[in-house]
N, C-alpha and C positions, 0 to 999 in steps of 0.2 A: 461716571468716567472721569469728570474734571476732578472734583473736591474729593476722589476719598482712593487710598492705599488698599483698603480691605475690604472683606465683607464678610460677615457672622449671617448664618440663616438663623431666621428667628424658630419656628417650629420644624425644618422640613427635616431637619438631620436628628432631631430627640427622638426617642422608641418609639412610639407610640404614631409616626409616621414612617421610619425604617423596618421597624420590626414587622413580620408579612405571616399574620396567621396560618392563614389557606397554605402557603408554600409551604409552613414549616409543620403541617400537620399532613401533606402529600409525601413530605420525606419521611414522616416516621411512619407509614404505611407501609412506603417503598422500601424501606430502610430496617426495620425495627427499631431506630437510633433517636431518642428523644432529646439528645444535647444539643442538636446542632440545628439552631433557630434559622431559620431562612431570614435574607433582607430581601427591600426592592429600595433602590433610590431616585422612584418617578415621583415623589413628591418635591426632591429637590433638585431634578434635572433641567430646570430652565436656570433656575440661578447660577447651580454651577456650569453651564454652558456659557452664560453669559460672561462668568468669572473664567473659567478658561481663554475664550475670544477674545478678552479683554485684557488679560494677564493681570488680573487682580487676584492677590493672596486670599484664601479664605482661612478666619478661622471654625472650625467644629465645634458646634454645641448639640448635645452633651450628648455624653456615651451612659453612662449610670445615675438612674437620678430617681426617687422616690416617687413622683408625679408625671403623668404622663407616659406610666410606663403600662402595658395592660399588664393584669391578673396571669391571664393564660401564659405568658412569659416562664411564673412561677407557677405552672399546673402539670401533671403528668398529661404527657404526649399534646402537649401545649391546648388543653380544651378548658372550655370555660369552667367547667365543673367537675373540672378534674383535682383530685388533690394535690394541698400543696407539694411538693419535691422537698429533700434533704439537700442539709448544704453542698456537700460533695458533688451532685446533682447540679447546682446549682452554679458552682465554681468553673466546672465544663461548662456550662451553655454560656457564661458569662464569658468564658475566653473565646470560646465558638462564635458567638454574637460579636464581638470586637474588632476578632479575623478576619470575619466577612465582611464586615462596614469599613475597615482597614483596605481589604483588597478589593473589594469592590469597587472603591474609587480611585483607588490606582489603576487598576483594571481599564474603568468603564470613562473618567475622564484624567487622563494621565496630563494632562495641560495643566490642571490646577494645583497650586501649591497650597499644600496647608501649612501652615506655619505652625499651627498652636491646635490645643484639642482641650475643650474645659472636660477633663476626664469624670470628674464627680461633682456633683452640682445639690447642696442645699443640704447636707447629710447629718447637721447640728443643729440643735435647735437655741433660742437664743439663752437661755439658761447650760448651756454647755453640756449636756443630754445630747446621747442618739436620738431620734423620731421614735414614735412607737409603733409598736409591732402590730401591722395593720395591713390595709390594702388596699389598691388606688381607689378602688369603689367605695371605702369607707366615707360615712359621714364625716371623722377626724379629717380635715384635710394635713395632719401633719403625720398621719399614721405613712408607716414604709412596710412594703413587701419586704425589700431589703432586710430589714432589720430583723423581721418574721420567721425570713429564713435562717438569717445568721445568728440571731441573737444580740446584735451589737453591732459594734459600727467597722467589724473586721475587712467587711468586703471591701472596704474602702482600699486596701492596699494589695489585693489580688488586682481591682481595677485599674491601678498604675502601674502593676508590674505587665499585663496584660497590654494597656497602650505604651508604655515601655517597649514592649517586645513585637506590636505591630505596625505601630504608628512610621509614618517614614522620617527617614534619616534626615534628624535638624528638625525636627518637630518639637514644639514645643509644648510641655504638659501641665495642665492647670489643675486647680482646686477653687470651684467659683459657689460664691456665697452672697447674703445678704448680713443688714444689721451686724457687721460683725465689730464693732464697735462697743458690741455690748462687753463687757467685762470679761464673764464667764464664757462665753462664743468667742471671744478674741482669745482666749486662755485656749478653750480647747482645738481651734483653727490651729493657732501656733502649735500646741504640742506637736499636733497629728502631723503637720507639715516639716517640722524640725526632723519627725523620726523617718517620712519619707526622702527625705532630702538625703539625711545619712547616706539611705540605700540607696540614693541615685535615681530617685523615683518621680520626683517632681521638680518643675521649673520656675513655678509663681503660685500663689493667688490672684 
């Protein structure tokens, strides 16, 4: 409360803590509808309580990110051993999933500002390469569902037009990385960020 202006959650807001199997396999029972992932955000309801109470800004980490995201996310009717889904497939659940983590904390604690959201988090490798086409269970820890699905490193700009279009007003939108000092990663960082930019898409690294 004395020394600090903000606060970043370290795990409680990445998928792999928001994203809520059980719900989103109860809706597609109820539902027939496989795009629309349930969240819950009881893993990070003390923080942001505290951060509301306190009027300390938060920023979000992450909405899209190769690690920490499960399998079942990319599975029909979200089960573990379901096949993987097509991209089309895939670009729904991703705006569905955004919506929900968007509204749901406007929703559930409207006290807290977000300022900032690292929209895509780690999606170059340091030779300036997509990740490869893999899955969070993979041995590779650099393999992506992501890329799996799409082939590339497209999803990256569904995902910023997506917090683009749910994120609240005056938020600000990020692209967060490591080593990007290296050469070729600082090459492909810059491209991809120069072409979002144009569209109005992103606010930093």
């Amino acid at each position: 409360k004395k020394h600090y202006n903000s606060l970043t959650l370290g795990n409680e807001l990445k998928p792999d803590s928001v994203l809520d199997q059980a719900l989103s396999q109860k809706y597609v029972a109820e539902t027939g509808d496989d795009t629309m992932p349930q969240i819950s955000l009881n893993e990070a309801d003390e923080m942001l309580k505290f951060a509301g109470e306190n009027k300390i800004p938060v920023r979000g980490h992450v909405l899209v990110w190769h690690s920490q995201t499960p399998d079942w996310f990319f599975k029909e009717n979200f089960s573990d051993d379901g096949d993987w889904v097509d991209k089309d497939t895939m670009i729904t659940r991703m705006e569905n999933y955004i919506k929900n983590v968007m509204e749901g904390l406007a929703t559930q604690y409207p006290d807290v500002e977000f300022y900032a959201w690292d929209v895509v988090n780690e999606a170059w490798q340091d030779n300036g390469t997509p990740r490869a086409a893999g899955s969070s269970k993979s041995e590779n820890p650099d393999s992506s569902a992501w890329t799996r699905i799409f082939g590339d490193n497209s999803f990256i700009e569904y995902a910023f037009q997506f917090a683009r279009k749910y994120a609240p007003a005056g938020c600000k939108l990020y692209y967060n990385d490591f080593n990007e000092y290296m050469p070729q990663k600082t090459t492909a960082i810059y491209d991809m960020a120069m072409e979002l930019k144009e569209k109005g898409l992103i606010d930093g690294i």
